[in-house]
VEXDREN-2710 file (C-alpha; in Angstrom, 1 decimal):
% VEXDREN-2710
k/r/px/py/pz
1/UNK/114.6/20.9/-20.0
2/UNK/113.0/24.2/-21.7
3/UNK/111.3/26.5/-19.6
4/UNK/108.2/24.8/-21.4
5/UNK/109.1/21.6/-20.0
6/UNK/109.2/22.9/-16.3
7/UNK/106.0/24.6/-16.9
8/UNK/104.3/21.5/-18.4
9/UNK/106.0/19.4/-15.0
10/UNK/104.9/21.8/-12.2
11/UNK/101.1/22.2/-14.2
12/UNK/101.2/18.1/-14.0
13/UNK/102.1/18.6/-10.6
14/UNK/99.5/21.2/-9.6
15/UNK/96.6/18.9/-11.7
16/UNK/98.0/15.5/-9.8
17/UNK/97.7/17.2/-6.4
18/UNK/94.2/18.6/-7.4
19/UNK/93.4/15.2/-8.5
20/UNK/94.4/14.0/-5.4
21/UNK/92.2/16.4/-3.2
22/UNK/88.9/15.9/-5.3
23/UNK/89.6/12.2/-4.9
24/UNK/90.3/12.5/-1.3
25/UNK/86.9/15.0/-0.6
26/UNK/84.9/12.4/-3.2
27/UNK/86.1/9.8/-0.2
28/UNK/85.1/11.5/2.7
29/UNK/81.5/12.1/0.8
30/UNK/80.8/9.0/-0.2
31/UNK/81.6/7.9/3.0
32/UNK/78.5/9.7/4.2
33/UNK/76.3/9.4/1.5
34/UNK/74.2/7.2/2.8
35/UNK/73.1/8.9/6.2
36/UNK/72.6/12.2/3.6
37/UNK/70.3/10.1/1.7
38/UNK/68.5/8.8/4.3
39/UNK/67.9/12.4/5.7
40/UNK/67.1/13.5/2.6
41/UNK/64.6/10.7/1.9
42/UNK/63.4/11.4/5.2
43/UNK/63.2/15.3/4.2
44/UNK/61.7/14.7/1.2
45/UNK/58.6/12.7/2.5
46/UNK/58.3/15.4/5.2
47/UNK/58.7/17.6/2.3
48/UNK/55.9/15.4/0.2
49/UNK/53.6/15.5/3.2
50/UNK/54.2/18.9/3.6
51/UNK/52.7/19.1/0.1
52/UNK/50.2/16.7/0.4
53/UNK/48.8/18.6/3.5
54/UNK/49.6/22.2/2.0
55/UNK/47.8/20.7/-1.3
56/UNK/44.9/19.4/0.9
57/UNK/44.7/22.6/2.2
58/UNK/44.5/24.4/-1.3
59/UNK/42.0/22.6/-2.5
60/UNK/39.9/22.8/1.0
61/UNK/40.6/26.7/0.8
62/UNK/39.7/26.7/-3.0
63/UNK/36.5/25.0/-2.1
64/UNK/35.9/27.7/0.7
65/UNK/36.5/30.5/-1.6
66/UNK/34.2/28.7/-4.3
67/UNK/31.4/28.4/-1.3
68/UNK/32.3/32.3/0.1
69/UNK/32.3/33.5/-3.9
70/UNK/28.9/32.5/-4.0
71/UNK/27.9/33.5/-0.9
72/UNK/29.0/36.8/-1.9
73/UNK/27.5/36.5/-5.5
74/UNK/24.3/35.8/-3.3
75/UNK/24.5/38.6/-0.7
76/UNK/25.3/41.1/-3.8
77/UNK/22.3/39.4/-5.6
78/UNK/20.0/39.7/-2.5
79/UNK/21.7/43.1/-1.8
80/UNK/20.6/44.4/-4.8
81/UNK/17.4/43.6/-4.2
82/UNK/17.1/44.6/-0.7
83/UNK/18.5/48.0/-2.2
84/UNK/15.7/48.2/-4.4
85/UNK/13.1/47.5/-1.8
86/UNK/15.4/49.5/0.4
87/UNK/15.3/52.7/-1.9
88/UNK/11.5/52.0/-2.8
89/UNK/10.9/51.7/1.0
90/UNK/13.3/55.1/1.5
91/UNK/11.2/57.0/-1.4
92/UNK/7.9/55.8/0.5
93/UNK/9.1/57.1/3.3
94/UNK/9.9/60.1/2.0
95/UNK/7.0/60.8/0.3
96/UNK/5.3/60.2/4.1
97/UNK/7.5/62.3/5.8
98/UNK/6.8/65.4/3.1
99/UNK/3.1/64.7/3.2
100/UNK/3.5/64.8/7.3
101/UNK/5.4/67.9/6.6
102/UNK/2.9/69.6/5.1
103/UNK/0.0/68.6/7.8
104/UNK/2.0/69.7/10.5
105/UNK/2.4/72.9/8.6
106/UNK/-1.2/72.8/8.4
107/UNK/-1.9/72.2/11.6
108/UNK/0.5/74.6/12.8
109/UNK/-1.2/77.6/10.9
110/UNK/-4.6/75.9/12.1
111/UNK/-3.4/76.0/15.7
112/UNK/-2.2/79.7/14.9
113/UNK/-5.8/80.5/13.4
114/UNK/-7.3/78.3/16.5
115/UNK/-5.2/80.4/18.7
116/UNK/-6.3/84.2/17.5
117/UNK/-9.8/83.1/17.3
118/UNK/-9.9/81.4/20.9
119/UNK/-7.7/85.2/21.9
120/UNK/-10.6/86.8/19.7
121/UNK/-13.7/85.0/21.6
122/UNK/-12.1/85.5/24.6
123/UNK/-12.3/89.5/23.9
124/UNK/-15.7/89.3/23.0
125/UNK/-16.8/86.6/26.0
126/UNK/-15.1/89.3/28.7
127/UNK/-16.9/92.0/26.6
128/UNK/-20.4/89.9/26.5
129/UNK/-19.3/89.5/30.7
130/UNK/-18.8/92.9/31.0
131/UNK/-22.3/94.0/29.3
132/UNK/-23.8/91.4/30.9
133/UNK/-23.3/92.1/34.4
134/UNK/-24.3/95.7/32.8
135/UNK/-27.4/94.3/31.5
136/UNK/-28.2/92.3/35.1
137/UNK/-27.5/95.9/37.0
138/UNK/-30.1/98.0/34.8
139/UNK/-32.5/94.8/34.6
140/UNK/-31.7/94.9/39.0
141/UNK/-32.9/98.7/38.4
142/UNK/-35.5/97.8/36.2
143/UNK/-36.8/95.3/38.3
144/UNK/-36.7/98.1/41.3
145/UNK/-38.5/100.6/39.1
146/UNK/-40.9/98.5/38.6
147/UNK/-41.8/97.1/41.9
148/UNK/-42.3/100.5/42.7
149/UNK/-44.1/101.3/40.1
150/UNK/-46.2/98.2/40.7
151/UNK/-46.7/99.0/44.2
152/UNK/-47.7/102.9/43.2
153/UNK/-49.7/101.5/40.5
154/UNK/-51.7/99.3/43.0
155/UNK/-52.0/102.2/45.5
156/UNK/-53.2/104.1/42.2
157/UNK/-55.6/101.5/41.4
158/UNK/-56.7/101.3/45.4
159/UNK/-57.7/105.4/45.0
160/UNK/-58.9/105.1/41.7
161/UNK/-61.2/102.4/42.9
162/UNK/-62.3/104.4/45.7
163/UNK/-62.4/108.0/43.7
164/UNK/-65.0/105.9/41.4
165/UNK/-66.8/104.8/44.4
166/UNK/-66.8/108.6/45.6
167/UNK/-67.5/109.8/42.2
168/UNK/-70.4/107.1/41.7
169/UNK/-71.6/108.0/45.1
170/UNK/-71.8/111.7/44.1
171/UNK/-73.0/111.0/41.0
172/UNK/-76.2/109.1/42.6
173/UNK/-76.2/112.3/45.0
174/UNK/-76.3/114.2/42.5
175/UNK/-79.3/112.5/40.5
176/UNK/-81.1/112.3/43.7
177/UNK/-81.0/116.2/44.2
178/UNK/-82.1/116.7/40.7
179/UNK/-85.1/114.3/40.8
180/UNK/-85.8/116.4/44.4
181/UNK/-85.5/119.6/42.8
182/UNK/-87.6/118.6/39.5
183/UNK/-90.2/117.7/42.1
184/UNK/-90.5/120.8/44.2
185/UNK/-90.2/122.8/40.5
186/UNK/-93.5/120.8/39.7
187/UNK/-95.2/121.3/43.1
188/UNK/-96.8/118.4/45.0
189/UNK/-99.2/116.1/43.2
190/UNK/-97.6/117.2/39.7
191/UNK/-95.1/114.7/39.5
192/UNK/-97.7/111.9/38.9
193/UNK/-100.5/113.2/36.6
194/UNK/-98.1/115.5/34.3
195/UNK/-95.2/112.9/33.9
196/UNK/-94.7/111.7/30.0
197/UNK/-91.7/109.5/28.2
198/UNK/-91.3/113.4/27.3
199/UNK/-90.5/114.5/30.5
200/UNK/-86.7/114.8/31.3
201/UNK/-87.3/114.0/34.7
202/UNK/-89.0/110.6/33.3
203/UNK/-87.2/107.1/34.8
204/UNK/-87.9/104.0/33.5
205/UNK/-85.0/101.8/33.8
206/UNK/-84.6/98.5/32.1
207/UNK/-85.7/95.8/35.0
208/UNK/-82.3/94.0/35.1
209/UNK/-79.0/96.0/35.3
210/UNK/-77.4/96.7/32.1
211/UNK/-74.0/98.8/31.5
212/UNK/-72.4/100.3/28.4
213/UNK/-71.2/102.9/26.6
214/UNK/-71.9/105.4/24.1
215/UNK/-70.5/103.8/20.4
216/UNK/-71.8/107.4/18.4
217/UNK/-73.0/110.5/18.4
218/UNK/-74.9/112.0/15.7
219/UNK/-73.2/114.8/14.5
220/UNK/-76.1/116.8/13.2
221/UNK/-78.4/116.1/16.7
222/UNK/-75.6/115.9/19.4
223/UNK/-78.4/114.7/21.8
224/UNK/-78.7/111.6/19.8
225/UNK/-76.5/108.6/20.3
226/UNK/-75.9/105.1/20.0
227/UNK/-74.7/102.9/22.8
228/UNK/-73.5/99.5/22.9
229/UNK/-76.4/97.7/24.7
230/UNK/-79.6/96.3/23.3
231/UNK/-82.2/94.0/23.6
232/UNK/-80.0/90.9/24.3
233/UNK/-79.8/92.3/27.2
234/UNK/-83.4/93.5/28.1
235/UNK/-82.6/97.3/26.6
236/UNK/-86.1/98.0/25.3
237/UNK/-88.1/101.2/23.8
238/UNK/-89.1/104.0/26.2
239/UNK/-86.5/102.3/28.4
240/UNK/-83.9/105.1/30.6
241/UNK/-80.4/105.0/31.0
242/UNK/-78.6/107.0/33.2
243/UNK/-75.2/109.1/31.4
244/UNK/-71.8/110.2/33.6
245/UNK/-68.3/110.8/33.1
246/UNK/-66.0/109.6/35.6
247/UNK/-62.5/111.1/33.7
248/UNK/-60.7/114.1/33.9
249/UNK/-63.7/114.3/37.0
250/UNK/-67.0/112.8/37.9
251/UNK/-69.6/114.5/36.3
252/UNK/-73.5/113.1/35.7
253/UNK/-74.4/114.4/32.2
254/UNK/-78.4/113.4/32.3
255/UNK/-80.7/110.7/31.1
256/UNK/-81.4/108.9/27.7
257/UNK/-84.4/107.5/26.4
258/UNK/-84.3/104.6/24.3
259/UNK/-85.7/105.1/20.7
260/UNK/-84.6/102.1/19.7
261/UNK/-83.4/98.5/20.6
262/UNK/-81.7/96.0/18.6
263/UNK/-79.4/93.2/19.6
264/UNK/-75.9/94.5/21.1
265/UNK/-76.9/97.8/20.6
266/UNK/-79.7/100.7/20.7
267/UNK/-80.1/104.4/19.8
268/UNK/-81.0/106.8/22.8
269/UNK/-81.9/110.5/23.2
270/UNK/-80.7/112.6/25.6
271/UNK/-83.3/114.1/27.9
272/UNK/-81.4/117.4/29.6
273/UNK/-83.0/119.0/32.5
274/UNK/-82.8/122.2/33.4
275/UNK/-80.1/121.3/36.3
276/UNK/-77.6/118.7/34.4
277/UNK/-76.7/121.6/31.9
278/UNK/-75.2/121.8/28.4
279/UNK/-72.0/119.6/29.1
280/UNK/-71.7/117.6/25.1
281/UNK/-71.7/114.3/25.4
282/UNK/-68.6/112.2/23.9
283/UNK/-67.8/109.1/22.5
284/UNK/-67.3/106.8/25.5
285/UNK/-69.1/108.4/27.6
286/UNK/-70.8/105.5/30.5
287/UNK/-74.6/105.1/30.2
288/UNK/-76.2/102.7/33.0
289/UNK/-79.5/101.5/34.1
290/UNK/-78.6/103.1/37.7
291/UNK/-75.5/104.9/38.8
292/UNK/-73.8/102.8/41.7
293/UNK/-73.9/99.9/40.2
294/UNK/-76.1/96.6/40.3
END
């Protein structure tokens, strides 16, 4: 036997006891094939319910997804318009908030101009104070001054009121002497038989008591005037009046006959004695029926 032969003998060999192993293993599987098939049945179902469930599970998270896609698709759909409304509402509101921005920077230089004019009428209140309580102290003075004066004035009145009465007195003194001394210049029994509406001692006052003044003088006869009482009040021709000055100082000027009588006023002549002398009469000058009064 060739070396090929041996070769061929011990491969025989090595495939017989190879044989023999594979059937021996095939044996001892098959002699358990049927509890491995049964765990493997039992495996598989486990495995199908596994599915089943895991399938039941897709398709119940499928249809979630499908039901949170279009929730989504709806929030984006109402979050678009919610961001429209949201940016209108955000451009309204800032549109308000510059329009506030501007009043309150209005009223800001408002209350700035409010405030220097309240500081400026406050200047001028403590300045109108101050001049006031300077106007109350001189109208205090005034007010002084002129009670005094008032009181002065009244005592001035009081002694011109009795200076009158003096000076009236006087005056009628005065007249009496003269109508004495016209007398004893004409000598007893003269006064009656020689007496004319000539005669400046002549008296022939109006019968009620009448009071006026002298309105004009006649500037070519000095001696003849116009005074502001006539007939209306019983001023009649040939009537006297008796003429004195109480101011600067009582003084009894002489006698005027009426020439003429009209209503609110008559023209008189002045009838000088030789005692009243050549004092010119003046515009204002008092005439009366009688000096003294009524």
């Amino acid at each position: 036997m060739n070396t090929v032969g041996k070769i061929l003998v011990v491969l025989n060999l090595l495939f017989a006891l190879l044989t023999g192993g594979f059937l021996v293993m095939d044996y001892a599987s098959r002699s358990n094939w049927r509890e491995e098939a049964e765990h493997r049945k039992r495996v598989a179902e486990v495995a199908v319910a596994r599915a089943n469930a895991s399938n039941q599970m897709v398709k119940t998270l499928l249809t979630d997804k499908k039901k949170l896609s279009d929730q989504l698709d709806q929030y984006m759909i109402n979050a678009g318009s919610d961001k429209s409304d949201a940016a209108v509402m955000l451009n309204g509101l800032r549109k308000q908030l510059n329009d506030q921005t501007e009043v309150a920077k209005l009223e800001i230089l408002n209350r700035e101009k409010a405030v220097k004019e309240s500081e400026r009428l406050q200047k001028e209140v403590a300045l109108l104070t101050k001049v006031v309580r300077q106007r109350e102290g001189e109208i205090l003075d005034a007010q002084t001054e002129a009670t005094k004066y008032r009181q002065e004035a009244v005592t001035k009145e009081q002694e011109a009121k009795v200076a009158r009465l003096r000076a009236e007195q006087l005056l009628r003194q005065l007249q009496q002497k003269e109508i004495e001394l016209a007398k004893a210049l004409v000598g007893p029994g003269g006064v009656g038989s020689t007496a004319s509406v000539r005669d400046p001692n002549y008296e022939n006052p109006p019968p009620a008591y009448v009071k006026g003044k002298i309105a004009k003088i006649d500037p070519k006869d000095r001696g003849l005037v116009q005074i502001t009482v006539g007939s209306d009040v019983g001023v009649k021709e040939d009537h006297t009046l008796e003429v004195y000055r109480l101011r600067p100082r009582p003084e009894y000027l002489g006698r005027l006959r009426v020439v003429e009588s009209r209503p609110h006023e008559a023209v008189g002549r002045l009838m000088r004695s030789t005692t009243t002398g050549q004092v010119p009469l003046q515009e204002g000058d008092e005439v009366a029926s009688k000096i003294g009064g009524r």
